[in-house]
C-alpha positions as semicolon CSV with decimal commas, in nm:
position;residue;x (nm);y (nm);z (nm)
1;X;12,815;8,473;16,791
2;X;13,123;8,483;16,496
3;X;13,407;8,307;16,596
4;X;13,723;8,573;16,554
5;X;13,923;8,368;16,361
6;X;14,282;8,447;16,304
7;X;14,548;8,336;16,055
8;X;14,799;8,063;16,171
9;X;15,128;8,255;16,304
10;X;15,326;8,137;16,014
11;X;15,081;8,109;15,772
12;X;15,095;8,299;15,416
13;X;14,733;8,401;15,318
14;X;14,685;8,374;14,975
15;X;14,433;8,731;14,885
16;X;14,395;8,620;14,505
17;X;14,511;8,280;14,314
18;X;14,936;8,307;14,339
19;X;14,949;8,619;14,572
20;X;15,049;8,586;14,923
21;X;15,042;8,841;15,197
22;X;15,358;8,786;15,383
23;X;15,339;9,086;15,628
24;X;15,373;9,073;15,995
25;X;15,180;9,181;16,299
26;X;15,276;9,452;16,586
27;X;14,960;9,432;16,815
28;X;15,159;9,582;17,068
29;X;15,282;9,916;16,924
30;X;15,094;10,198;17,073
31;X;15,244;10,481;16,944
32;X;15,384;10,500;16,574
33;X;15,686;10,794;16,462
34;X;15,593;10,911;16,802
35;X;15,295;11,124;16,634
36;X;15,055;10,877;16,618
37;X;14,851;10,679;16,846
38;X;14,792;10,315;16,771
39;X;14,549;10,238;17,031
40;X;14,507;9,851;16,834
41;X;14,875;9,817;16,697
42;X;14,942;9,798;16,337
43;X;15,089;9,536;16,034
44;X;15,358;9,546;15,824
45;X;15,192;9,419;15,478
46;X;15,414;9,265;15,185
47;X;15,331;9,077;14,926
48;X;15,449;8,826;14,699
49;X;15,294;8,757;14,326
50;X;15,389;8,423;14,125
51;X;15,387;8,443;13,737
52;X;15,483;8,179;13,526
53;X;15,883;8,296;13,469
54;X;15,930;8,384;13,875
55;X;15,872;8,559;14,176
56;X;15,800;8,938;14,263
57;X;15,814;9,062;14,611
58;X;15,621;9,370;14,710
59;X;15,769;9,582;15,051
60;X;15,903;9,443;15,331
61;X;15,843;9,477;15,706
62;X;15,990;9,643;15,970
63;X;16,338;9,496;16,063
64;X;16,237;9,379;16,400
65;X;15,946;9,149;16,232
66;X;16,193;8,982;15,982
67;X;16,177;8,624;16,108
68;X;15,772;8,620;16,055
69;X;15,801;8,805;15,718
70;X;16,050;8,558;15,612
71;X;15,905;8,260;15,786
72;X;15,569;8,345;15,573
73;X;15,769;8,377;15,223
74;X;15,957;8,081;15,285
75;X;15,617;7,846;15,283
76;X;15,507;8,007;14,930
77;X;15,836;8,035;14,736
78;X;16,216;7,928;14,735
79;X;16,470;8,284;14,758
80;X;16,608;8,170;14,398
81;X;16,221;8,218;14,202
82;X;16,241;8,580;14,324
83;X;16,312;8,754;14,045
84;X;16,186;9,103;14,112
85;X;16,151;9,297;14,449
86;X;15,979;9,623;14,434
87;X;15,930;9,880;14,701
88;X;15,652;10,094;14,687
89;X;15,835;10,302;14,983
90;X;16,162;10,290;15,163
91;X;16,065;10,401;15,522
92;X;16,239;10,121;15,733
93;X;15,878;10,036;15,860
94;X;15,839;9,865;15,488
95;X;16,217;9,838;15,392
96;X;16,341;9,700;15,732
97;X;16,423;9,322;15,564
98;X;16,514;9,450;15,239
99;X;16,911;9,391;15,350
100;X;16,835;9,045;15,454
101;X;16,601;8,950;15,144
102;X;16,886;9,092;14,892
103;X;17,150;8,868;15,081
104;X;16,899;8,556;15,019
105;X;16,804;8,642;14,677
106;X;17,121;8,823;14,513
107;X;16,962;8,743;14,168
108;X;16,669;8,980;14,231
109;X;16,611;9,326;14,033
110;X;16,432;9,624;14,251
111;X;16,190;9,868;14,126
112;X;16,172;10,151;14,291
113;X;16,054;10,527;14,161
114;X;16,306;10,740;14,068
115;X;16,311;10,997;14,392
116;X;16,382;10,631;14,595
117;X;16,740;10,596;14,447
118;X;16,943;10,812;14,665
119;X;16,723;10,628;14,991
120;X;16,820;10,318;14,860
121;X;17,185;10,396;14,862
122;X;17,172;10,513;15,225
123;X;16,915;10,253;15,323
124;X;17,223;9,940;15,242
125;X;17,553;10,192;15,356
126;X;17,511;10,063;15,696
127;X;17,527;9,696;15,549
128;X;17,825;9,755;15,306
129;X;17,874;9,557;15,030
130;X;17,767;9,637;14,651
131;X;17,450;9,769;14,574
132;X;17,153;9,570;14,434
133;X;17,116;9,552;14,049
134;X;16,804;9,812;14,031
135;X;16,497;10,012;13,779
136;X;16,403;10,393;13,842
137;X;16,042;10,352;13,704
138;X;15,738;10,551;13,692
139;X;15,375;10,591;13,572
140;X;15,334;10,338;13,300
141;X;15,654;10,142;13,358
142;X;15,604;9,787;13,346
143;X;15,747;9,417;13,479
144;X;15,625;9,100;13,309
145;X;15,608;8,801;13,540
146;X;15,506;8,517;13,319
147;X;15,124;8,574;13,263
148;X;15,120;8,821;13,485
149;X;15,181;9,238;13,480
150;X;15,309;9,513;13,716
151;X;15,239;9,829;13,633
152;X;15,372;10,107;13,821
153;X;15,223;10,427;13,926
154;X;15,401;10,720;14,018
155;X;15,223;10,867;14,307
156;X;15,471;11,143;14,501
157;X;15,404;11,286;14,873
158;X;15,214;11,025;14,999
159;X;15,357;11,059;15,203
160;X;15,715;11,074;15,129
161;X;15,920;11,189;14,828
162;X;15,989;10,843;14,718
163;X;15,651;10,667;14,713
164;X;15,451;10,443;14,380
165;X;15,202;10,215;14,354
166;X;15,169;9,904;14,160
167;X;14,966;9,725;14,007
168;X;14,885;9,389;13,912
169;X;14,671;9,457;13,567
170;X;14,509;9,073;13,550
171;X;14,388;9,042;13,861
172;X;14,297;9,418;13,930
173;X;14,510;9,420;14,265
174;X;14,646;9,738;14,374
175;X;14,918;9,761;14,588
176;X;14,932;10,133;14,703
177;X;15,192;10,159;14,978
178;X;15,074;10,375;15,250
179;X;14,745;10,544;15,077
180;X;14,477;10,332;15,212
181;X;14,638;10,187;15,488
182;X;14,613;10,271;15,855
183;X;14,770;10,181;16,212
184;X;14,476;9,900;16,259
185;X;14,582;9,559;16,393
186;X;14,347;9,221;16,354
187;X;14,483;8,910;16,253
188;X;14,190;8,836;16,011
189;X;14,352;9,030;15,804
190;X;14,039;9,145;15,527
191;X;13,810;9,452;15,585
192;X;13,513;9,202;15,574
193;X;13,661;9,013;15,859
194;X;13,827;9,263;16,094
195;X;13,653;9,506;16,346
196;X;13,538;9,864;16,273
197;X;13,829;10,064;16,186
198;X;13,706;10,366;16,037
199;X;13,836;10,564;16,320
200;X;14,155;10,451;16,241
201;X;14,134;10,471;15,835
202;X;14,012;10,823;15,870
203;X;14,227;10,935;16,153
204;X;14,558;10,799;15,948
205;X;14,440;11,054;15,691
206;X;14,387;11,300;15,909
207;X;14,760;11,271;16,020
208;X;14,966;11,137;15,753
209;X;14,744;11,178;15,415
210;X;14,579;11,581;15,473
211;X;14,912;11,795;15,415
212;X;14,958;11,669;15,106
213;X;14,601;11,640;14,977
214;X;14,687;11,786;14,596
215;X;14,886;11,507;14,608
216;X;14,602;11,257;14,720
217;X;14,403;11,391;14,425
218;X;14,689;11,342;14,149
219;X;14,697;10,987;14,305
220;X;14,310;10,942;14,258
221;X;14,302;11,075;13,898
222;X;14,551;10,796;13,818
223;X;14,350;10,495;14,037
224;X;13,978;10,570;13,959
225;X;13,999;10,435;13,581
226;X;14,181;10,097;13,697
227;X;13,949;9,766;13,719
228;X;13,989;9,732;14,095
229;X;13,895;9,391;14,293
230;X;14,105;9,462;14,569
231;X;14,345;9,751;14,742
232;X;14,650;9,604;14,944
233;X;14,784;9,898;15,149
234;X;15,101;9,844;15,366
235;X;14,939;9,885;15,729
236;X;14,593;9,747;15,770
237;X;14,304;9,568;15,671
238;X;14,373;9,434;15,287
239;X;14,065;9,573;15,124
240;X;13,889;9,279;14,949
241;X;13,494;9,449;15,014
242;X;13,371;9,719;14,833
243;X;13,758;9,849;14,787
244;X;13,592;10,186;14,571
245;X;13,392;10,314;14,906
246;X;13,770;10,379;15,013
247;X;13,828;10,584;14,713
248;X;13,512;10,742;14,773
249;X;13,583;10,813;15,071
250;X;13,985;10,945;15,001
251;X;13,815;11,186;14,778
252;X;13,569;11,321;15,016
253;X;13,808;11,370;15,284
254;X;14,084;11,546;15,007
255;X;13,846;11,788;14,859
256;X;13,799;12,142;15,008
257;X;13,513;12,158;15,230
258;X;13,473;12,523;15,274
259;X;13,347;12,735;14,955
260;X;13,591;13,080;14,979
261;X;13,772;12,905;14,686
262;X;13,506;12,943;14,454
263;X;13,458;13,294;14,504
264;X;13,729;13,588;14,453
265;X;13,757;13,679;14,803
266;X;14,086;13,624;15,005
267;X;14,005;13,479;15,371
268;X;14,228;13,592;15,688
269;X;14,181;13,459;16,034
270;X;14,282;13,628;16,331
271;X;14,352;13,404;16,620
272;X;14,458;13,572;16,984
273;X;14,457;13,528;17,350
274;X;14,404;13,814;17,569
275;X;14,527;13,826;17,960
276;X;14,403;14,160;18,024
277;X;14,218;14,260;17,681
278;X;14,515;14,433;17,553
279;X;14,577;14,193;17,267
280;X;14,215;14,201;17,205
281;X;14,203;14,520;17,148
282;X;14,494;14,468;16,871
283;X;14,318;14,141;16,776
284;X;14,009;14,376;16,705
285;X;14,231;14,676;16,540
286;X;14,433;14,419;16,289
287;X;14,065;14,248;16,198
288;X;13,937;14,614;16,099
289;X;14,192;14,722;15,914
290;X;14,211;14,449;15,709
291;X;13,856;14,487;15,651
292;X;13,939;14,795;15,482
293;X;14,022;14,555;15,193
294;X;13,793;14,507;14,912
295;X;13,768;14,145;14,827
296;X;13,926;14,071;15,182
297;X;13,699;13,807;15,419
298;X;13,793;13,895;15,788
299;X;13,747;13,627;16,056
300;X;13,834;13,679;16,440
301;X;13,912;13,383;16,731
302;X;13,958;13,426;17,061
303;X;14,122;13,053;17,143
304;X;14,060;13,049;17,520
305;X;13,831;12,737;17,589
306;X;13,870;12,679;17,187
307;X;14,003;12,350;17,128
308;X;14,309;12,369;16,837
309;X;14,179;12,097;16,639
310;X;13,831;12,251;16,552
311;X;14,025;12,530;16,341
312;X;14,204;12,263;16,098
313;X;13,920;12,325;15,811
314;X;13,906;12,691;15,832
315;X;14,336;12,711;15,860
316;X;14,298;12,464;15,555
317;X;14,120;12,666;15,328
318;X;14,231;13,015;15,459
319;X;14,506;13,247;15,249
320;X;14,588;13,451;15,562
321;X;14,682;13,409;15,909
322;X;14,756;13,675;16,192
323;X;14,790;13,515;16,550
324;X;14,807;13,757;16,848
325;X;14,985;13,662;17,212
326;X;15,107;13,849;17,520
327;X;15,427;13,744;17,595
328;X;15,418;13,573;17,961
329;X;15,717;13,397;18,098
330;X;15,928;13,520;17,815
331;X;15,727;13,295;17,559
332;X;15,398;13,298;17,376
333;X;15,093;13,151;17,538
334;X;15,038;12,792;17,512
335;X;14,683;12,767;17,281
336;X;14,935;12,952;17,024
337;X;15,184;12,717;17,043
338;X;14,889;12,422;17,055
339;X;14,724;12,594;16,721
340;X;15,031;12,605;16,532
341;X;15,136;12,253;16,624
342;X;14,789;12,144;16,422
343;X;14,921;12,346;16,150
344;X;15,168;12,032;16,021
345;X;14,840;11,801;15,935
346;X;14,722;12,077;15,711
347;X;14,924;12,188;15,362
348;X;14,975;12,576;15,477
349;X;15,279;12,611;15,246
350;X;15,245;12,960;15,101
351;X;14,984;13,103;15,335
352;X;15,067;13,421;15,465
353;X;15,122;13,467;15,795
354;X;15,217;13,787;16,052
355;X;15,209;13,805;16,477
356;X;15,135;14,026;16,721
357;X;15,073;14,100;17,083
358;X;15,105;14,304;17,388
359;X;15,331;14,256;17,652
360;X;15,441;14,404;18,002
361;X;15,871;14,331;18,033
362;X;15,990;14,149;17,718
363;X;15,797;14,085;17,425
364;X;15,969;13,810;17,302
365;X;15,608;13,623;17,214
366;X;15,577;13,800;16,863
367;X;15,918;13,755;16,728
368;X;15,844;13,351;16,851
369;X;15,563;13,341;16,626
370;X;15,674;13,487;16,359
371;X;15,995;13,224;16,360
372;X;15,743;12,920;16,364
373;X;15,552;13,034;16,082
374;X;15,902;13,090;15,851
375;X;15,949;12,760;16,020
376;X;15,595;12,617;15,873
377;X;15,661;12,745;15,535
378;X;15,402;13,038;15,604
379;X;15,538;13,364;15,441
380;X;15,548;13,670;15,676
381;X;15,572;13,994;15,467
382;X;15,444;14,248;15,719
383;X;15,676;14,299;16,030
384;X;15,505;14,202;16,385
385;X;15,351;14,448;16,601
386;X;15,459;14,462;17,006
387;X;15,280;14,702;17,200
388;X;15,364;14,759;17,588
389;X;15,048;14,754;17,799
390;X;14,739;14,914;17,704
391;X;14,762;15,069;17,365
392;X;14,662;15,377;17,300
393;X;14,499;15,525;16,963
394;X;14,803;15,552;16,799
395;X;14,908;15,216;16,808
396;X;14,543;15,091;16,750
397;X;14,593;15,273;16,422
398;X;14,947;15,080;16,363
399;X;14,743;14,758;16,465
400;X;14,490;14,876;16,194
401;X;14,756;14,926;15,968
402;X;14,937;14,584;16,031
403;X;14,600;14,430;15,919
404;X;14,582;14,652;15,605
405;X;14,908;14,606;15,509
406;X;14,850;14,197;15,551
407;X;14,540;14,197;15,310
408;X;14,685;14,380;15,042
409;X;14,963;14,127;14,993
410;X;14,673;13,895;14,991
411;X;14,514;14,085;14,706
412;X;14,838;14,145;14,527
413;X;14,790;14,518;14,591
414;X;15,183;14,476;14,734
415;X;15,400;14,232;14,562
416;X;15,580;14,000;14,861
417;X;15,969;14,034;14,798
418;X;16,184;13,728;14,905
419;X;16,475;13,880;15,101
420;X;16,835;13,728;14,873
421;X;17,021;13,695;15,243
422;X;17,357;13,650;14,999
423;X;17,335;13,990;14,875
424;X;17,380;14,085;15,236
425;X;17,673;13,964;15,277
């Protein structure tokens, strides 16, 4: 049986001749930016690359792991041979000793992309004190180290604003921030060492990586051509073994799965709950008069004993989506409310979106809907339907012609109109 052996507590581990990793380990965190789970913990990777003419440091950890980040540098390099610090992202999970660092090596330049400068500001106003000397940079942009090159790529959205890789062109190192990573802690620190995380590598995608997928293939388009020998991500296993099967595997989970895209049809999906049948029978109406709709694919869920997370391909590659709910307790039902909470792992910016439902005292269930999708980015051009009770055939027909309506704006039969609320004033 393998011994699991793990790296000394204060031990720098060199991953290529002059490059340290001098992250830090959180086996204990179980739940990260409250979304995730993190059944195994996670690390805090940062790096530190020697040339000939001084020191770069790549990220930082979280602020509460300081001491072991700088316990780790410390045994590989003296704070006046840094001469370059460069953050590949400035959420305090990778930025947390950046303060400290700067105070111990005032001589050091950062690199940062240009959408980091304003974070950087706010990042030190707690601190005080005068800012660092620093370089916007972006795709192309280079640091010389003394026999040895950074080269940074600008890689936005993944998954903040702010966020680059870089890498180091002589050893074919990548340092990519959070693409690649995931919430996986085991001290052996390489992916031909540690336990099976796929679970965790795919399910970081799945939750931090999908919404911003367009994004994830800009990034690819600029990392497939590179000589690669190894991807250093900022949580996780550093990937040392086969580090293209993760590219791979980024691009099979970023490309559209469904094939509605290749055709000229225009997909809606109709979603409802029904206490009595009453909103099924509008569910129903809406999915039939959409159908009216050349060019219009029509597709109707009931979500009772559906499980949210099933829909997240279909929502993904839909262009429409009409959700019906009775109102009970003055709210919508809760498989609604469970469906659209997916809806933030998925890029739905731009869908279009419209509610409806029956109800018995209040009705406030439609106009609740209809709020979350504005609040989702969703566009809702056709007014929600409310019907008390049991419709009858005329308001079938309105049903009918709330689903119409809905697929011509998906066709671009009715041009959608942004309401200007300041010429309302």
């Amino acid at each position: 049986m393998a011994m699991l052996t793990a790296i000394p507590g204060d031990a720098a581990v060199e991953i290529a001749p002059g490059v340290h990793w001098v992250g830090a380990f959180d086996p204990q965190l179980r739940n990260f930016d409250i979304i995730l789970k993190t059944a195994n913990g996670t690390s805090y990777n940062a790096f530190l690359v020697r040339g000939e003419n001084g020191v770069a440091v790549i990220d930082t950890v979280k602020e509460h792991f300081a001491d072991d980040f700088f316990r780790r540098l410390e045994s590989v390099a003296r704070y006046d041979e840094i001469t370059t610090i460069v953050l590949n992202h400035l959420e305090p999970d990778h930025s947390g000793a950046l303060p400290e660092l700067l105070r111990r090596a005032p001589q050091a330049t950062v690199y940062l992309s240009s959408r980091a400068q304003m974070m950087l500001k706010a990042l030190l106003k707690p601190g005080g004190g005068q800012a660092p000397e620093y370089v916007p940079v972006s795709t192309g942009d280079t640091v010389e180290l003394g026999g040895r090159t950074l080269r940074f790529l600008h890689t936005p959205y993944l998954h903040w604003p702010d966020t680059q890789c870089t890498y180091l062109e002589e050893d074919g190192l990548l340092f990519t921030g959070d693409i690649f990573g995931c919430h996986f802690c085991d001290e052996r620190l390489f992916n031909d060492r540690v336990g099976d995380f796929r679970f965790s590598f795919e399910y970081y995608y799945a939750q931090i990586m999908r919404p911003f997928r367009e994004h994830v293939l800009d990034a690819l388009a600029l990392i497939e051509p590179l000589a690669l020998h190894l991807i250093a991500p900022a949580h996780g296993p550093i990937l040392r073994h086969l580090p293209r099967d993760y590219l791979r595997r980024y691009r099979e989970m970023a490309t559209p799965r469904l094939s509605n895209k290749a055709r000229s049809e225009k997909t809606l999906l109709v979603f409802y709950l029904s206490a009595y049948g009453n909103t099924r029978r509008m569910a129903k109406a809406v999915a039939e008069g959409a159908e009216r709709i050349a060019g219009v694919r029509v597709s109707l869920y009931d979500l009772e004993g559906s499980d949210a997370g099933t829909f997240t391909d279909l929502v993904e590659e839909a262009d429409g989506l009409a959700f019906g709910s009775p109102t009970i307790n003055a709210d919508a039902v809760k498989p609604i409310w469970d469906l659209l909470s997916s809806l933030t792992t998925v890029n739905i910016k731009g869908k279009l979106g419209a509610a409806f439902g029956s109800y018995g005292w209040s009705g406030e269930a439609v106009r609740m809907i209809e709020d979350r999708l504005r609040g989702l980015k969703l566009r809702v051009p056709v007014d929600g339907l409310r019907i008390k009770l049991v419709p009858d055939a005329g308001e079938l027909a309105l049903c009918r012609n709330l689903g119409e309506n809905l697929a011509r704006h998906l066709t671009g039969q009715i041009e959608h109109r942004e309401m200007d609320l300041a010429a309302l004033a």
